[in-house]
C-alpha positions in Angstrom: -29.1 -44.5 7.6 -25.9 -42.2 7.9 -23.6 -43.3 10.6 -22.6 -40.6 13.5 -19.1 -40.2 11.7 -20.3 -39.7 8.5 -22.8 -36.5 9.7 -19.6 -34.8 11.8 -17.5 -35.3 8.7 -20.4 -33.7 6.7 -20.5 -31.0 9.4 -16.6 -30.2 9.1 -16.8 -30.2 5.7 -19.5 -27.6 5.7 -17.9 -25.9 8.1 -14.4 -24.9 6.4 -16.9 -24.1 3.1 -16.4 -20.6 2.2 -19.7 -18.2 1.7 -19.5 -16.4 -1.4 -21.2 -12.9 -1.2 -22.6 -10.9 -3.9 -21.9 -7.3 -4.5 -23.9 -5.7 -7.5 -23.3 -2.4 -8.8 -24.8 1.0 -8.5 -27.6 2.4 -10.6 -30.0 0.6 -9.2 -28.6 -2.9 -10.2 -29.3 -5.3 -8.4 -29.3 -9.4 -7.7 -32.3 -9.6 -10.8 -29.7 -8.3 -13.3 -27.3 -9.4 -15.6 -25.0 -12.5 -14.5 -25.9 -12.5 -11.0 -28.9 -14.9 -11.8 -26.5 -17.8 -13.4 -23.7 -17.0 -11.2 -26.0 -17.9 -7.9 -27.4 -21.0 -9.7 -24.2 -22.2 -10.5 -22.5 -21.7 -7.2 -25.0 -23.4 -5.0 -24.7 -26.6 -7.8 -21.4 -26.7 -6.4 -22.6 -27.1 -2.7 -22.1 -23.4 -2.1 -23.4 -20.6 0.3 -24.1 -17.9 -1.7 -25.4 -14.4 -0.2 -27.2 -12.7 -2.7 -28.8 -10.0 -1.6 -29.6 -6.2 -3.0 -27.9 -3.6 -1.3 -29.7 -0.6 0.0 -29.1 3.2 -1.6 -29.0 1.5 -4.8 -28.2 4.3 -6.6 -25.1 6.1 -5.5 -23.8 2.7 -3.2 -22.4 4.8 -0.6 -18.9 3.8 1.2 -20.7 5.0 4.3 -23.8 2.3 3.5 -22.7 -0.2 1.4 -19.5 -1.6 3.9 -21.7 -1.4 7.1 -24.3 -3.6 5.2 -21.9 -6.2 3.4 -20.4 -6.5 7.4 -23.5 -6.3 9.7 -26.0 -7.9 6.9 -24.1 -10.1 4.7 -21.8 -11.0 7.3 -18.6 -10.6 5.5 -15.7 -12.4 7.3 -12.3 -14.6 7.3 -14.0 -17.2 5.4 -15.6 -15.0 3.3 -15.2 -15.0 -0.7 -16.3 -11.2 -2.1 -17.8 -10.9 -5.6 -18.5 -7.4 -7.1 -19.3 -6.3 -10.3 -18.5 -2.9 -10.9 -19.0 -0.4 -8.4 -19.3 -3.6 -6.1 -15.8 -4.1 -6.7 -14.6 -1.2 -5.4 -16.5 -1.6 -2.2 -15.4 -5.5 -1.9 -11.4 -3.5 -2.2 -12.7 -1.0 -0.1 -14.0 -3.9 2.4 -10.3 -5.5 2.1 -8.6 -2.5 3.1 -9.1 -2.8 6.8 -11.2 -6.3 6.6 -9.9 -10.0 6.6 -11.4 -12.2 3.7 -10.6 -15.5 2.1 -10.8 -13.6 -1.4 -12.0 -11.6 -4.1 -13.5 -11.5 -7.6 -13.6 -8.0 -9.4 -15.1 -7.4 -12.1 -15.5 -4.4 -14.2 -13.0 -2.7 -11.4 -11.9 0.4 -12.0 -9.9 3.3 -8.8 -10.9 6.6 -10.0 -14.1 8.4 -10.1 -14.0 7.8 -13.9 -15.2 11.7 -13.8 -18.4 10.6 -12.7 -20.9 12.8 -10.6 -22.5 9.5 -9.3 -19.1 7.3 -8.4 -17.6 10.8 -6.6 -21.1 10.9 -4.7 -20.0 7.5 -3.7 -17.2 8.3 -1.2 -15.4 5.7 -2.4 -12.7 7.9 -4.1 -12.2 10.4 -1.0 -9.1 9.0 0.2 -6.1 7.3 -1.3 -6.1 3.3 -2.1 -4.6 1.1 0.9 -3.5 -1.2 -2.0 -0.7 -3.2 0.7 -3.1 -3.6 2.9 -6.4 -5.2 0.3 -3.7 -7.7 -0.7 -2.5 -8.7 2.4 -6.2 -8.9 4.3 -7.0 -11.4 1.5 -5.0 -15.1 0.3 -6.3 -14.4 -3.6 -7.8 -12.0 -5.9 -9.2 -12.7 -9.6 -9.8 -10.0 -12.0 -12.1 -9.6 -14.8 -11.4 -6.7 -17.2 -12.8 -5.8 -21.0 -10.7 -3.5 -23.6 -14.2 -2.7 -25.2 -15.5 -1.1 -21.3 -17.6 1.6 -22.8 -17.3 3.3 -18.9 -13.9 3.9 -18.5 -10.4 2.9 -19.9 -8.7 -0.6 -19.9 -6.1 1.2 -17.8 -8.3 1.6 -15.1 -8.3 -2.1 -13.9 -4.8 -2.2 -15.6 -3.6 -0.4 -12.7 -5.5 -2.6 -10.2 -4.2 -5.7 -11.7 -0.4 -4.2 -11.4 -1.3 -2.9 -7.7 -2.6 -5.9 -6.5 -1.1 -8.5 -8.1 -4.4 -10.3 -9.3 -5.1 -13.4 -11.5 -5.8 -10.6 -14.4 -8.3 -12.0 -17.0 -8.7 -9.6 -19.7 -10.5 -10.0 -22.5 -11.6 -7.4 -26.3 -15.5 -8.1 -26.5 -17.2 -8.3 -23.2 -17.9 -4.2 -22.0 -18.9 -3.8 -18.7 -19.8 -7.6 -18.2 -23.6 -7.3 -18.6 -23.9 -11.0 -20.4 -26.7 -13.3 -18.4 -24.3 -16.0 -18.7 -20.8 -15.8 -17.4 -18.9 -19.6 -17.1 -15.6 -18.0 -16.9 -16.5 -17.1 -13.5 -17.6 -19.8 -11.9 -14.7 -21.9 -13.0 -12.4 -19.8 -11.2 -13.8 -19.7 -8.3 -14.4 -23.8 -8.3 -10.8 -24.2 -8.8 -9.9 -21.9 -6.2 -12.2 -23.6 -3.9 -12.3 -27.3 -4.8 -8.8 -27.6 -6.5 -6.5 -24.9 -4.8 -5.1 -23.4 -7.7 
């Protein structure tokens, strides 16, 4: 049987545990796809909340629909940990502008349009970053990037990393980061959770 003061110190410890949400990309991605599989399997092995859900208008992920949802529906907050992939990036820096959040993960991020009918569709690219502001409505961000991105250039997150000041993990052989697998990830985010660094 678990004593009274064991359960509340269960319950507090709960409590202060972030919730890690998901943010896929556009296209039609989705939750089924690439990493997102491992990365939720392997987070809630830790003793994690993970929010994994597919965000609606798929396709184009709208400003004007995606940061209403990952508020309203995901329930994005102060204790909240933002992981997107892509096109989810931009919306998690997007989110950060004028949000509070614990912290961020981006990966594949890019800040222009990349000349793409789609990502200009998006809104995201209307108006000019807030990048003071994503930095300072967040303790931590960690960055993914790949020389080999067939999408866009390597300057593209390049200029993120030097904007924002993130944890800048850049690698030659991983593209857009479509493995299933994706360890690298979910170290970082343990050791930012369970160890502090």
């Amino acid at each position: 049987m678990v004593s009274e003061p064991r359960r509340f110190y269960d319950r507090v410890m709960d409590s202060t545990k972030p919730t890690i949400i998901f943010l896929h990309g556009n296209g039609g991605e989705g939750m089924g796809n690439h990493f997102w599989p491992y990365a939720e399997r392997e987070l809630k092995a830790l003793g994690l909340t993970v929010v994994a859900k597919n965000f609606p208008d798929a396709i184009l992920a709208r400003q004007s629909i995606w940061l209403p949802f990952l508020k309203n529906e995901c329930g994005a907050d102060e204790h909240s940990i933002l992981i997107g992939h892509s096109s989810g990036a931009i919306a998690a820096m997007r989110y950060a502008e004028k949000n509070r959040i614990l912290g961020s993960v981006l990966i594949g991020a890019y800040h222009t349009d990349t000349g793409d009918e789609r990502e200009r569709l998006s809104g995201y690219f209307d108006a000019p970053w807030d990048w003071p502001a994503i930095r300072r409505n967040q303790k931590w961000i960690i960055q993914f990037a790949s020389v080999d991105d067939p999408f866009f250039s390597v300057e593209e997150p390049r200029l993120v990393h030097r904007e924002l000041g993130t944890e800048y993990h850049e690698y030659t052989d991983r593209g857009h980061f479509f493995a299933p697998e994706f360890p690298e990830l979910i170290e970082e985010v343990r050791k930012k959770i369970f160890v502090g660094s």
